[in-house]
N, C-alpha and C positions, 0 to 999 in steps of 0.2 A: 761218338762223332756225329756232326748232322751232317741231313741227307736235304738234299734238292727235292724240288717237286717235279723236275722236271727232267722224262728219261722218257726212251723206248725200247720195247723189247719184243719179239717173235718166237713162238717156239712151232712146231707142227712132228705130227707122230702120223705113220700108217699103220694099219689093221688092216685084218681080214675083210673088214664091214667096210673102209674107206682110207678116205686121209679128213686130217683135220688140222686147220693152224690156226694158232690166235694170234692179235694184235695190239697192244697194249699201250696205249700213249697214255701220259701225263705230263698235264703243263700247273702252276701255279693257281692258286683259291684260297680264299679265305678258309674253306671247310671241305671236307670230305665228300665231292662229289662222285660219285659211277654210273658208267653210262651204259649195259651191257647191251650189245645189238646181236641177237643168237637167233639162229635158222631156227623154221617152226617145228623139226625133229626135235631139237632139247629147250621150247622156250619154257619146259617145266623147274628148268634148273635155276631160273632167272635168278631167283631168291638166296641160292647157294651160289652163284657164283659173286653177290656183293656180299654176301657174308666173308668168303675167302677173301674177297680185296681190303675188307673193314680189318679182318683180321691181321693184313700186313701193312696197310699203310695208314696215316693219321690225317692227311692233309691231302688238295691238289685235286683237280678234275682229271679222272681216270677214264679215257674210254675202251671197254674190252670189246674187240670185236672178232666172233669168230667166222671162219669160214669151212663150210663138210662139203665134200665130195664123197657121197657114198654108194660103193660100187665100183668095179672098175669096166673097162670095156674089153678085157679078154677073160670077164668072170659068166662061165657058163651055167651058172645054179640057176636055173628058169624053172618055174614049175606051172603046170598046167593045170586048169579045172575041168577034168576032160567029162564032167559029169554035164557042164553048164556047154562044152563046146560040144556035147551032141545037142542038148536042147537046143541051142542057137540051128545046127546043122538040121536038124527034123523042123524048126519051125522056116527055115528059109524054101525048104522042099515042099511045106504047105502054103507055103506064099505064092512059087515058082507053079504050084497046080490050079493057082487063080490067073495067073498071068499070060495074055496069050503068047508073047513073045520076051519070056524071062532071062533073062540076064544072066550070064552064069557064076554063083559065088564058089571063089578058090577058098582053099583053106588059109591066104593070110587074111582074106579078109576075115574070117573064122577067128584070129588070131585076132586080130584089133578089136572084136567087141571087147569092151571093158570088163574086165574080171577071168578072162581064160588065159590069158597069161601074169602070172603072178611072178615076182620078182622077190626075193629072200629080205626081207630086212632087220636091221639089226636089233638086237634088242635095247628099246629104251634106255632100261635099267644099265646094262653094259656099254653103255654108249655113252649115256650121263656120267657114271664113273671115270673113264677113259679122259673124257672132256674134262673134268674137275682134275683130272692126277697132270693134265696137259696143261690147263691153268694155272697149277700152284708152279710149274717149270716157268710160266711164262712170269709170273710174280717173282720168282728168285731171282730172275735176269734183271726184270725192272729194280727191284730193289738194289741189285747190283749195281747199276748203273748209277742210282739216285744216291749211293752210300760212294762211287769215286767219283762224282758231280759234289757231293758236300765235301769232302776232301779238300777239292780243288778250293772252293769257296771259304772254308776253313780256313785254308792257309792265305788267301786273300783279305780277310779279315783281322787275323792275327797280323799279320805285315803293318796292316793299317791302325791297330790298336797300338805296335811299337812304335812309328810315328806319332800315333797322339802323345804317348808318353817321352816324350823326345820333345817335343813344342812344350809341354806341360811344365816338362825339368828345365828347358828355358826359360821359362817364363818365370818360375818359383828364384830362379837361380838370380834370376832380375830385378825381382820385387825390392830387396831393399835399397837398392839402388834408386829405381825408380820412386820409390814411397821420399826419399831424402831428396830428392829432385823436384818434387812437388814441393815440401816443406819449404826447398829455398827457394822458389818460385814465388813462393805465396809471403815467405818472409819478406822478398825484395819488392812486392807489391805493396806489403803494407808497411815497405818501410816509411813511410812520409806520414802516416799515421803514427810513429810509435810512442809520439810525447800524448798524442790520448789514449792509447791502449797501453794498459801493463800487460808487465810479463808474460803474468797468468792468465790474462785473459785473451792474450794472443796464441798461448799454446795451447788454449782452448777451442780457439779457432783451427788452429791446423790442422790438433786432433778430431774433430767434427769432419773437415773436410778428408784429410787422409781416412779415413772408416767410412766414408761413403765409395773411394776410389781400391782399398784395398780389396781386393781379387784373390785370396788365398783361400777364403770357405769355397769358390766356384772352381780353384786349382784341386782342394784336397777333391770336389765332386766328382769333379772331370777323371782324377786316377780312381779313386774307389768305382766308376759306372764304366770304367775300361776294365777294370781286373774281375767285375761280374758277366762281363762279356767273354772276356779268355774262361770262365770258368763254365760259364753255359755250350760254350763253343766245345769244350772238351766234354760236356755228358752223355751219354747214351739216348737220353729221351729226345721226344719233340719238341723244336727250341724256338722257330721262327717265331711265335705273338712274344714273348720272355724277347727276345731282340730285339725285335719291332718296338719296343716298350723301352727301351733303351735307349736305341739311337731316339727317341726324343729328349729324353731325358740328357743325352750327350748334347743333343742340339742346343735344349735351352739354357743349359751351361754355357757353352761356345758363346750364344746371342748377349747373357749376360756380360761375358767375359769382355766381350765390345762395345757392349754398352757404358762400362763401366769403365773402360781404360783411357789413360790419361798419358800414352805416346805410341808414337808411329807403330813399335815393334808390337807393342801387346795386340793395336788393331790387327798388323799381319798375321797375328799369330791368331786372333780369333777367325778371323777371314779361312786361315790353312785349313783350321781344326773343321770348320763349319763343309768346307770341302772334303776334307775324309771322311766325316760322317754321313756325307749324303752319300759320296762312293759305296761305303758300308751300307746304309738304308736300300742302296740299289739291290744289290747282291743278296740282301736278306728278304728280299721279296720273292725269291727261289724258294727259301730253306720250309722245311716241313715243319 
């Protein structure tokens, strides 16, 4: 079944070390773009996390964006460098014996020098992992979404190929009617000629002109390039440029079909067809 290029999806997980959520949009592209935007904790993983998105999707600009919070604010694991907060403390007490009227330092300011209070953090390694298993949840949802977005699309397309083939079997069903309607058209024009032309070389003419107007090679094209449509529509793989390749080929069917016809109904009928196909080209500009 095809899938859209176009979905969103969230997932987020807590730990011990934080929380973490990803963000995952995809809209429509010719090619496989990723955009990963990661806190500078994991921007080691950059390269593993568009491998994972390479690895699930084929098409469409993908942006993953994650967001950490690491830490929480009732987590008391603080550790101390109590080797560097006496250094700090003996070198403030030699400072305070230069000074004639020294300033008294508390122990938080003790605390702010940078490096005597240490804060737990997580491991890289265990953190990168966590992110990448949080990842692949945030890719089944898109994918999810992308695989009942093609669905929809599917069945919008197939609706529209039954209608081509509906105008088409009009048309066909018309043709000899239409094709003997030009003949006597064209016989009652030249009737006034017919003591200089003979027989045969008046049915020569008809036949010339009927094979320029006859529309049955552009009918059988129009159903053969519909029923490769139902048949791409139903694969598994990635179908959008194979469609996209199509509806032209339907088009210039259609444009001949009007070019070439000789009353009212067949124009209408090329005009119709020309309109569900572009309907179709819209929708296929989603598909992966």
């Amino acid at each position: 079944m095809i899938r859209s290029m176009t979905a969103f999806a969230r997932s987020e997980r807590s730990e011990d070390w934080g929380t973490a959520y990803w963000e995952l949009r995809s809209v429509n592209n010719r090619y496989l773009d990723v955009s990963p935007r990661l806190p500078d904790e994991v921007r080691a993983i950059e390269s593993a996390v568009r491998e994972r998105v390479r690895g699930r999707l084929n098409r469409g600009k993908v942006d993953c964006t994650l967001r950490l919070s690491l830490g929480t604010e009732s987590d008391a694991s603080l550790e101390l460098d109590l080797n560097l907060a006496r250094r700090v403390a003996e070198a403030t007490r030699e400072i305070d014996a230069l000074l004639h009227d020294p300033a008294r330092v508390s122990a938080v300011d003790v605390l702010r020098w940078p490096g005597v209070v240490q804060t737990r953090s997580p491991d890289i390694d265990t953190l990168g992992k966590a992110v990448l298993e949080l990842l692949d949840e945030a890719l089944d949802g898109l994918v999810a979404t992308r695989e009942r977005e093609g669905q929809h699309i599917a069945g919008l397309l197939t609706q529209r190929c039954e209608e081509i083939q509906t105008i088409v079997g009009a048309v066909r069903k018309r043709l000899p009617e239409v094709l003997e309607a030009c003949r006597q058209r064209l016989r009652d024009r030249l009737a006034e000629f017919a003591e200089q032309l003979d027989e045969e070389r008046l049915e020569q003419e008809i036949a010339m002109v009927a094979q320029k107007t006859d529309v049955a090679e552009e009918l059988d094209r129009l159903d053969a390039h519909v029923k490769e449509v139902q048949r791409v529509v139903d694969k598994e793989q990635p179908a959008g440029r194979r469609l996209d390749f199509l509806m032209q080929e339907l088009n210039r069917e259609a444009n001949t079909l009007g070019s070439k016809s000789i009353d009212t109904e067949t124009t209408r009928a090329s005009v119709d067809l020309k309109v569900l196909i572009e309907q179709m080209r819209e929708q296929i500009q989603n598909v992966e």
